[in-house]
FIKOLKE-152862 format. One line per 4 residues: their letters; for each residue x, y, z of C-alpha. Coordinates in steps of 0.02 Angstrom, whole numbers, plus 50000, padded with zeros to 5 digits. Example, Ala and Ser with C-alpha at 12.3 -4.5 7.8 and 13.67 -1.06 7.14 Angstrom:
as) 50615/49775/50390; 50684/49947/50357
***
This chain:
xxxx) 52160/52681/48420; 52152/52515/48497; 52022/52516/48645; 52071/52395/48778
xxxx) 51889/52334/48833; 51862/52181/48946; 51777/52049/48848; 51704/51909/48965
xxxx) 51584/51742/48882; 51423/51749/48969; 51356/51576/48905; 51404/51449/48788
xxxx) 51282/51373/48656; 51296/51220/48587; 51171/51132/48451; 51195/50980/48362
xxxx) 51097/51071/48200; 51139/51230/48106; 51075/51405/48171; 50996/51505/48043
xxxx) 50998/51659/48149; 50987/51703/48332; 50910/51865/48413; 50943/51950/48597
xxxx) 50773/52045/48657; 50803/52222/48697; 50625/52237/48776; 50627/52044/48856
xxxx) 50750/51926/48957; 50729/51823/48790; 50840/51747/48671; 50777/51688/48487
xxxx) 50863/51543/48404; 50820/51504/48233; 50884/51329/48163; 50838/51256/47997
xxxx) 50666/51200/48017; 50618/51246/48211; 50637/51404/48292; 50665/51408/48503
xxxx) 50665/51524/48629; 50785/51561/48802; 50755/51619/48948; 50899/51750/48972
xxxx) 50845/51810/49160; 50951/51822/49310; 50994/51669/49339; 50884/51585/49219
xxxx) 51051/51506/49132; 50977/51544/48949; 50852/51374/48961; 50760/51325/48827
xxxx) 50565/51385/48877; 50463/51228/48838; 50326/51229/48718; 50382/51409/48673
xxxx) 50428/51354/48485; 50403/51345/48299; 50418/51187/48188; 50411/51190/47992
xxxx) 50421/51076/47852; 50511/51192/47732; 50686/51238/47794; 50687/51411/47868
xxxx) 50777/51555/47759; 50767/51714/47881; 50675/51758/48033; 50637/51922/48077
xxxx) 50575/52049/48260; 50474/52203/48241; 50536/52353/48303; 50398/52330/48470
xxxx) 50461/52140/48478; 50288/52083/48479; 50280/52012/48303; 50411/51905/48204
xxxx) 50435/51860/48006; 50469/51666/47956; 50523/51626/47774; 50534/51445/47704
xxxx) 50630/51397/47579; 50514/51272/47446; 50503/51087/47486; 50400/50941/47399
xxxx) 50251/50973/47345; 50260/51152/47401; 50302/51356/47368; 50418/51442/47456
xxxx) 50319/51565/47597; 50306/51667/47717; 50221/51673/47896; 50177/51789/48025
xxxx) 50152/51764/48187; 50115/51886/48356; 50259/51830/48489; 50213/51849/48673
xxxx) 50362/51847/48761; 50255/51848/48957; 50122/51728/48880; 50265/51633/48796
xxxx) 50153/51596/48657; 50186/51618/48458; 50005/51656/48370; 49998/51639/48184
xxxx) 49921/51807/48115; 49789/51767/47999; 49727/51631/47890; 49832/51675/47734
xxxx) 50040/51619/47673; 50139/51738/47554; 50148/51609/47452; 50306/51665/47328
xxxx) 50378/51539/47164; 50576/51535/47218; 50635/51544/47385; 50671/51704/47500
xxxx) 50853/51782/47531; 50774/51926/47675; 50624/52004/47747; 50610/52139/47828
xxxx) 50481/52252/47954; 50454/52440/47932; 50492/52516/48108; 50313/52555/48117
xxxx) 50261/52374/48063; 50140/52412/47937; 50233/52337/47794; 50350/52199/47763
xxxx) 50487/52194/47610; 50542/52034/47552; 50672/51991/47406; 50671/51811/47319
xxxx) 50871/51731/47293; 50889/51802/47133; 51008/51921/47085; 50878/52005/46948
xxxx) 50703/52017/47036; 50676/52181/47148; 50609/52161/47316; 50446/52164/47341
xxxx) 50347/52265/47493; 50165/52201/47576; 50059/52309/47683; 50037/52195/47837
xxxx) 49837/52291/47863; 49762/52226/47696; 49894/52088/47655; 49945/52143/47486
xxxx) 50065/52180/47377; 50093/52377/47358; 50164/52404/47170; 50274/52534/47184
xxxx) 50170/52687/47094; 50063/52684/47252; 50215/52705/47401; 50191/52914/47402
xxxx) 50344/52902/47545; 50503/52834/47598; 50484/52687/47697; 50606/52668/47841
xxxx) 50655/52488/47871; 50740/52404/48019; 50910/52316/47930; 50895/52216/47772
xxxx) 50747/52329/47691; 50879/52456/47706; 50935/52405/47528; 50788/52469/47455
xxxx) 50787/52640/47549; 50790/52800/47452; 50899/52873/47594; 51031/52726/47544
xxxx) 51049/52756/47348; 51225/52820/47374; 51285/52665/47416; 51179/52572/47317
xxxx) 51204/52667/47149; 51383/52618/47217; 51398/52429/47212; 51300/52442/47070
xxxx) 51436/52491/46968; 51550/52359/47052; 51567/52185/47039; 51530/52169/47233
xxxx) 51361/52146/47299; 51301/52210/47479; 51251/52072/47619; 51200/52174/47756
xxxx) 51170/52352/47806; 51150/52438/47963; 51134/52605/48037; 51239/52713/48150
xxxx) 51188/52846/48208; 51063/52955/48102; 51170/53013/47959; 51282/52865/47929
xxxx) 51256/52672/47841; 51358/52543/47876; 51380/52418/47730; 51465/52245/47703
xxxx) 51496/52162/47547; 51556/51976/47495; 51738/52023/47460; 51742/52071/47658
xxxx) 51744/52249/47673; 51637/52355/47799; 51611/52542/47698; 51520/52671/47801
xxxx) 51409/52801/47680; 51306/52955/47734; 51143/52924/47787; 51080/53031/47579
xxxx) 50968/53005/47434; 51097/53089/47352; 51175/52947/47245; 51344/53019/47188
xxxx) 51435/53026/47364; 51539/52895/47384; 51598/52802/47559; 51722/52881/47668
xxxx) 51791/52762/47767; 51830/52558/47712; 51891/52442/47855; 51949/52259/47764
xxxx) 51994/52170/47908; 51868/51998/47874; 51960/51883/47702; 51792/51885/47635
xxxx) 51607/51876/47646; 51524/51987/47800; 51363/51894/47824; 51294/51985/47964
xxxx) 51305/52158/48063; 51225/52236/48197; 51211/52373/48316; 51221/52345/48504
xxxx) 51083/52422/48612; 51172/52551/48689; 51244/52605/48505; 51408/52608/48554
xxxx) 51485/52442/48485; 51473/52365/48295; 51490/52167/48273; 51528/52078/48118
xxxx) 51567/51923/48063; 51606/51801/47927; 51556/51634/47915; 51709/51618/47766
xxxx) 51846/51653/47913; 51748/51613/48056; 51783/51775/48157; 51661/51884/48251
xxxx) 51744/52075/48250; 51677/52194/48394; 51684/52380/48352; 51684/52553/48462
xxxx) 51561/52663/48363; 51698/52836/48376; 51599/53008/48337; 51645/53171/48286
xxxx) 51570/53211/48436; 51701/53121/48543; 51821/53209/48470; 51753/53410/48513
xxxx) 51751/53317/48692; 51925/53261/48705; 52032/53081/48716; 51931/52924/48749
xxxx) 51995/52846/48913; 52089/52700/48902; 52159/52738/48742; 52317/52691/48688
xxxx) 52356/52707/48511; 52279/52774/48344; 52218/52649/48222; 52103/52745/48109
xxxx) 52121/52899/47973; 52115/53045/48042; 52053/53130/47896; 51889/53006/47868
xxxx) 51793/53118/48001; 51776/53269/47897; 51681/53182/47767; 51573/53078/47901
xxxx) 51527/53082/48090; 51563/52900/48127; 51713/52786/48106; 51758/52614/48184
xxxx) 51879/52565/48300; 51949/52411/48326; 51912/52315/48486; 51953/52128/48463
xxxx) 52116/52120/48502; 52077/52152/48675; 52041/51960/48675; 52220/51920/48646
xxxx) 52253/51888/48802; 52098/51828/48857; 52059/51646/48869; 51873/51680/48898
xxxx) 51858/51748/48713; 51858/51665/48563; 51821/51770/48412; 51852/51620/48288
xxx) 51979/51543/48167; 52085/51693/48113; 52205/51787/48213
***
């Protein structure tokens, strides 16, 4: 089913310097830009035209690896790679979106021997997870209270994490147990809904898995649309869209979120023709639809190098 929905640019961006990652407030008119060594912010009000906020930054020597919200959007993660004379780390800080201030928690770095691939919050923000670039080492999780390192004997529960600390989650070993037996590796994971995990992987697919700790199901749906390579996915707010994107083909794909649900309730309006297995519902409540081609014919959108 190809849903015809309007796409329209709001705002174009352009930086002279690479963007490490960028970040749209849910619970502030603010926009987080991360580039390699200074992070900004935007003002993304009515009419505010998505300004840089003066003084309402970060500079670093070491290059930054990933920056991370908290689920409340009052505290943020920065990792650094290693530079001269220097380990790799990682910083918190509180971020006051009204004050326009960033406060560095604390007196004390993670200081860590090779440099960081993720971090990741809790949604309760008690404890980061953080995994070094190599493929062997496990991630490692800190309790944010006493600033230390909790060895895994001592974690009496399953901690749920917003995106990439998904990878450790007990409730994703299906997939995990998965790629382990495949010579794939995840890049990012997100959820949809309660009961379902979307997963990319560097040869380009997007699987979606139940939400289990049971680690023999499998995935029930497999959309390959990107050549290779998804290097980031994420929900939109209102939970009815999924965007991915590859920086190896340079497209950004924009997803309808279709449930089981929609189906007991009839047609979706607009629609016009069926793209998707019918028989992946049974085995989950979610599949994706493809939206992008609604930019086709729109000169407004440009979803990258690939058509």
């Amino acid at each position: 089913m190809c849903i015809r929905d309007s796409l329209k640019r709001l705002h174009s961006f352009y930086f002279d310097r690479k963007t490490t990652s960028m970040i749209v407030c849910k619970n502030s008119p603010r926009v987080i830009i991360a580039f390699e060594k200074e992070v900004i912010v935007l003002d993304s009000t009515p009419g505010g035209d998505y300004a840089t906020i003066p003084n309402f930054s970060l500079r670093f020597e070491g290059k930054i690896t990933d920056f991370k919200l908290n689920f409340t959007e009052k505290m943020c993660g920065v990792a650094q790679a290693p530079y001269p004379q220097m380990n790799a780390k990682i910083e918190i800080f509180d971020f006051d979106s009204e004050g326009r201030t960033f406060t560095r928690i604390g007196q004390n770095d993670f200081n860590l021997a090779s440099a960081v691939e993720y971090i990741d919050f809790s949604t309760d923000s008690f404890y980061l997870i953080f995994k070094d670039s190599s493929r062997e080492t496990e991630p490692e999780i800190m309790d944010l209270t006493t600033r230390r390192k909790i060895p895994p004997s001592e974690i009496e529960f399953d901690i749920e994490w917003m995106s990439d600390g998904l990878k450790k989650s007990r409730m994703t070993a299906g997939a995990i147990t998965h790629y382990n037996n495949e010579d794939n590796r995840i890049r990012k994971i997100a959820r949809i809904g309660e009961d379902t995990l979307a997963v990319t992987d560097e040869i380009g697919t997007i699987r979606l898995y139940p939400y289990t700790s049971d680690t023999k199901v499998d995935y029930y749906a497999c959309y390959p649309e990107h050549l290779s390579n998804v290097t980031q996915c994420f929900v939109s707010n209102d939970r009815r869209y999924f965007i991915s994107c590859s920086e190896m083909d340079r497209c950004i794909f924009i997803w309808r979120i279709h449930s089981a649900e929609e189906d007991d309730q009839g047609p979706i309006e607009d629609e016009e023709e069926e793209n998707y297995e019918e028989e992946a519902l049974p085995w989950g409540n979610y599949c994706l639809l493809y939206t992008s081609d609604a930019a086709d014919d729109l000169l407004c959108v440009d979803l990258g190098g690939r058509r």
